[in-house]
C-alpha positions as CSV (number, residue, x, y, z in Angstrom):
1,X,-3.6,-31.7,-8.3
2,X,-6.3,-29.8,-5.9
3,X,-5.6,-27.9,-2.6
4,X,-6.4,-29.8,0.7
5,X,-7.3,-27.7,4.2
6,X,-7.4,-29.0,7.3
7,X,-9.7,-26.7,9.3
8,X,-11.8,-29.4,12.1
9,X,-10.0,-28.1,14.7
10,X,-11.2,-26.0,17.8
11,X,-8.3,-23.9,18.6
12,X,-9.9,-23.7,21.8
13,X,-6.5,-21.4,23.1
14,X,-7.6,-19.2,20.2
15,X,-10.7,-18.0,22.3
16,X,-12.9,-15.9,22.5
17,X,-12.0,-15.9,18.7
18,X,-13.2,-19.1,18.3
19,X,-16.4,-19.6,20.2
20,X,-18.2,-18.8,17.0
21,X,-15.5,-19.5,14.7
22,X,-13.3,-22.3,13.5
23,X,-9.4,-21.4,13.7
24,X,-9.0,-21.1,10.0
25,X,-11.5,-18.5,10.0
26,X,-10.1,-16.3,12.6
27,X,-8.7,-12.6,11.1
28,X,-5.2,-12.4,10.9
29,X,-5.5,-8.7,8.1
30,X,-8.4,-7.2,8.7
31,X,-10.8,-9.4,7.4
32,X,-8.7,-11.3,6.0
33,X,-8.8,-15.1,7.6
34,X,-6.2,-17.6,7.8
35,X,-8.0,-19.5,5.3
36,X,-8.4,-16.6,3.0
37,X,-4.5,-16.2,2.4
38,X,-4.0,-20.1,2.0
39,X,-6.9,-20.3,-1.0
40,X,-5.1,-17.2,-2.1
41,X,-1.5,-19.2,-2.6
42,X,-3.4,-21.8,-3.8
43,X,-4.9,-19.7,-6.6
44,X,-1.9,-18.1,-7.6
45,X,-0.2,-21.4,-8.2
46,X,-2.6,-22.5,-10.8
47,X,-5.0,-24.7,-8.6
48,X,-9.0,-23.9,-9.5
49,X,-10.0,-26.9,-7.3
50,X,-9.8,-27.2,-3.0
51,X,-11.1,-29.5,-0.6
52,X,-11.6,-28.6,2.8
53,X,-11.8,-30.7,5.7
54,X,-14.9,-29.1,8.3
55,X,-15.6,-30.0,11.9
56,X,-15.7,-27.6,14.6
57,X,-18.4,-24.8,13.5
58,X,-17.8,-26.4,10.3
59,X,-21.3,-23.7,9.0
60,X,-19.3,-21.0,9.6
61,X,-17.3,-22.1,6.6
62,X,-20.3,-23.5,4.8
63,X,-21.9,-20.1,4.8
64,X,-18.7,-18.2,3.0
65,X,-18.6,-21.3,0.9
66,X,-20.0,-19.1,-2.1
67,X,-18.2,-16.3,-1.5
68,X,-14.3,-18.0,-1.1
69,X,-15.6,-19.5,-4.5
70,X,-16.2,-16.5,-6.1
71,X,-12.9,-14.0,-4.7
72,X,-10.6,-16.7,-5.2
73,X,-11.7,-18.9,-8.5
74,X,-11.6,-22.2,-6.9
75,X,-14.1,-24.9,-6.7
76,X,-14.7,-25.5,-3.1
77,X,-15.4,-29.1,-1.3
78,X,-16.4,-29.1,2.2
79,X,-15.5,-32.3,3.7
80,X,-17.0,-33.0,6.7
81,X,-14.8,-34.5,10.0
82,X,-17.9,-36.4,12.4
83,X,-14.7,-36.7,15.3
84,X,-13.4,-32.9,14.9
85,X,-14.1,-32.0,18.2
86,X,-13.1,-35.5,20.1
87,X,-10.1,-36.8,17.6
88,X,-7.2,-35.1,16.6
89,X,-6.1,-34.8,13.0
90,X,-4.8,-38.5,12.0
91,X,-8.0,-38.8,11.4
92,X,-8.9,-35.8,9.9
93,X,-6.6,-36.4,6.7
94,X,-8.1,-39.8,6.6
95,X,-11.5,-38.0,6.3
96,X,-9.8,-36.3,2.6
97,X,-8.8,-40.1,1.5
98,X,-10.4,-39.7,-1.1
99,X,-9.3,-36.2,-2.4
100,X,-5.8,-37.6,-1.4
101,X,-6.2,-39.5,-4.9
102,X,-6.1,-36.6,-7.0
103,X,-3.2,-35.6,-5.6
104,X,-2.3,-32.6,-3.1
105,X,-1.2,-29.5,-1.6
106,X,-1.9,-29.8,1.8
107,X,-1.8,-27.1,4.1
108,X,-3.0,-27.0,7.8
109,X,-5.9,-24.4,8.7
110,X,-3.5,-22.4,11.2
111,X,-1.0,-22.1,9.2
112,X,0.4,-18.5,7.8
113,X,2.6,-18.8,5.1
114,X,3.7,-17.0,2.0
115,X,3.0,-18.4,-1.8
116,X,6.2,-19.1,-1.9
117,X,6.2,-22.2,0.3
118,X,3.8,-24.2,-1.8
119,X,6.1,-22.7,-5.1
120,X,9.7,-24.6,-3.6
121,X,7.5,-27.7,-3.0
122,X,5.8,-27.7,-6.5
123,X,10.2,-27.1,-7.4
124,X,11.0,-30.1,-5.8
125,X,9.0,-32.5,-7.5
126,X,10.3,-34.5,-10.4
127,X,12.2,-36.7,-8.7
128,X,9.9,-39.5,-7.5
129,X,9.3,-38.1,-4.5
130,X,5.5,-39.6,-3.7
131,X,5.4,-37.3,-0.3
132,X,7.3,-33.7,-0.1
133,X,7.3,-31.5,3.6
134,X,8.1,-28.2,3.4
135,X,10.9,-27.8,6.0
136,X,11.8,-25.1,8.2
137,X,15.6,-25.1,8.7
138,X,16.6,-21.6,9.8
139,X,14.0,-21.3,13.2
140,X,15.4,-22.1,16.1
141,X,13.5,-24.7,17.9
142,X,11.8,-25.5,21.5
143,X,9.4,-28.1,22.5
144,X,6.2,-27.0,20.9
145,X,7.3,-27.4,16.9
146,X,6.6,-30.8,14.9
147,X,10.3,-31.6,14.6
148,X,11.8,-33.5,11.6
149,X,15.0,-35.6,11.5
150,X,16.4,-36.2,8.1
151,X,19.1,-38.3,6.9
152,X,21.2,-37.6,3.5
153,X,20.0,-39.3,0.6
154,X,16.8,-41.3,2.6
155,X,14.3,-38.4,3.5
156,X,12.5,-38.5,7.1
157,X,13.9,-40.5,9.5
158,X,11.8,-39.1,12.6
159,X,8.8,-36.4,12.8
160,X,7.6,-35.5,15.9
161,X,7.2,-33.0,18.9
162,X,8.6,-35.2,21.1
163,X,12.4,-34.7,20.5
164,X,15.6,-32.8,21.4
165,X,15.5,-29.5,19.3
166,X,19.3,-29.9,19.0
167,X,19.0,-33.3,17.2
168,X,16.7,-31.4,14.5
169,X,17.0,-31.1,11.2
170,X,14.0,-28.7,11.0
171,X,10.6,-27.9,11.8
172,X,7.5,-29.2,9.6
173,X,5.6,-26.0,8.9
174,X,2.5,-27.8,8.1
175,X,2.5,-27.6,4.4
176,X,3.1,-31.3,2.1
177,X,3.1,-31.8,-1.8
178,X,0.7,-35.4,-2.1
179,X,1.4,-36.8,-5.0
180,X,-1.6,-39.0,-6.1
181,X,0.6,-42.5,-6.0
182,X,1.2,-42.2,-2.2
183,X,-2.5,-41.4,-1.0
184,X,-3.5,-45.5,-0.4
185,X,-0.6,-46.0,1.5
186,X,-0.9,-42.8,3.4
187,X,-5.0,-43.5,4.1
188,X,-3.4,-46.8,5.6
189,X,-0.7,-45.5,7.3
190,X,-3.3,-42.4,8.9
191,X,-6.3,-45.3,9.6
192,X,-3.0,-47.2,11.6
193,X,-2.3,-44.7,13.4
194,X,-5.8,-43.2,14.7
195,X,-6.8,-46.8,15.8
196,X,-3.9,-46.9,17.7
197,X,-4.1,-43.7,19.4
198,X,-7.3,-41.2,18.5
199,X,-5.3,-38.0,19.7
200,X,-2.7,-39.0,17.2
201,X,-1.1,-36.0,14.5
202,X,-1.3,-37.0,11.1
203,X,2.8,-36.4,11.2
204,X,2.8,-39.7,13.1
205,X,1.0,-40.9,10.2
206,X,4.0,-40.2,8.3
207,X,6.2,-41.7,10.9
208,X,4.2,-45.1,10.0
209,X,4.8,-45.0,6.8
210,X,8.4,-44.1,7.2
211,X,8.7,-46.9,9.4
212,X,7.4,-49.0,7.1
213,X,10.0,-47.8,4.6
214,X,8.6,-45.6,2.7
215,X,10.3,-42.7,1.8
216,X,9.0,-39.1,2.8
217,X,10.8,-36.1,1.1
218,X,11.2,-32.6,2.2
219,X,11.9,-29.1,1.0
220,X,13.5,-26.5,2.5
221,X,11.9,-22.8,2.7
222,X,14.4,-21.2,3.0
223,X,14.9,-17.7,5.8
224,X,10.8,-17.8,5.4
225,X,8.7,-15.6,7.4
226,X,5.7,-18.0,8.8
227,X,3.8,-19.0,12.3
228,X,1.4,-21.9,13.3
229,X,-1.4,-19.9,15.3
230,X,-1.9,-22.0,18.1
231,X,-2.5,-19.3,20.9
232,X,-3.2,-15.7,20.8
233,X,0.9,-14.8,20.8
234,X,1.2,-16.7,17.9
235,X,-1.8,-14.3,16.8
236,X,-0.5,-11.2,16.9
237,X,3.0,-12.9,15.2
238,X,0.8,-13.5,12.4
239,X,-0.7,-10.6,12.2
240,X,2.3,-8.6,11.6
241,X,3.5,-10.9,8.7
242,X,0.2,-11.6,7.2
243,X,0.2,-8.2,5.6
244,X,3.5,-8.2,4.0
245,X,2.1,-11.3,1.7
């Protein structure tokens, strides 16, 4: 099993941060980066291997390439996203098809979490669970979170923004144990769902596969502190959490 980032995006609410930077590469500890603590968890769970998907500025992150490599242990692969700055990222998963083979941890580049997420997903396997989401089930939720709807015994029912918080079982936090068995079906299920829309989340990629009945696990984090950095509130939230990791 190898880490997975996606970090193709612009964050383009993230600016002027990210005029020269791509949002995984934006400070949230002094210099510490977004993608710094996520190698970091990946490291300290045992992974020496990480596959990064690259887009917008994407030689920013070739040109610490080296030097993530050396602080962290890991073998790094840049994989480079052609539609970063015109698809969303349905298609940028896609892009890791091939590193979805080996199996994964995959965490989203504006994501700031503690080790301990990826540790209760690693927890939870064993089961034959093929796909695992690490779910947040303590926030309270508005409009803006990828909202998840579970059902006792049958996994994901529904993921998506678009749905009455009160109807929630919990927000996705961005964070999914790949085991190597589901990645064909998923690389179908994310190519289905791109051609159908281009601005597409790879969460409705799991939505098609659910729909096509398979079965998509999660894992609650428990009272977790974490925050998707999408704008620069959401900034200074992580900020004040990143240094208690």
């Amino acid at each position: 099993m190898i880490g997975l980032v996606l970090a193709a995006g612009a964050g383009r609410r993230l600016r002027p941060y990210t005029d020269t930077l791509p949002k995984a590469l934006v400070p949230v500890d002094g210099e510490t980066t977004i993608l710094d603590l996520t190698l970091k968890n990946f490291a300290e769970i045992g992974l020496t291997e990480v596959a990064i998907v690259v887009g917008y500025r994407k030689e920013a992150v070739y040109d610490r390439k080296d030097a993530l490599e050396a602080r962290y242990g890991l073998k790094i692969t840049l994989v480079d996203n052609d539609k970063a700055e015109e698809w969303n990222n349905a298609y940028s998963l896609w892009c890791a098809r091939e590193e979805l083979k080996r199996g994964v941890i995959l965490a989203n580049g504006d994501t700031v979490h503690p080790v301990s997420v990826e540790k209760t997903l690693l927890a939870a396997r064993g089961n034959g669970q093929k796909i695992i989401l690490a779910l947040d089930t303590v926030k309270n939720l508005a409009d803006e979170e990828m909202k998840v709807i579970t059902a006792e015994g049958k996994g994901v029912q529904r993921i998506t923004k678009l749905m009455d918080p009160a109807t929630a079982t919990g927000e996705y936090i961005g964070v999914t144990l790949i085991e190597a068995e589901a990645a064909e079906e998923l690389a179908d299920a994310l190519k289905a769902t791109f051609e159908r829309d281009p601005d597409l989340y790879y969460e409705d990629g799991y939505q098609e596969l659910v729909n096509r009945g398979f079965t998509v696990d999660v894992a609650p984090i428990g009272d977790v502190k974490w925050v998707e950095i999408d704008n620069h509130d959401d900034l200074a939230k992580g900020r004040e959490i990143a240094c208690q990791y």
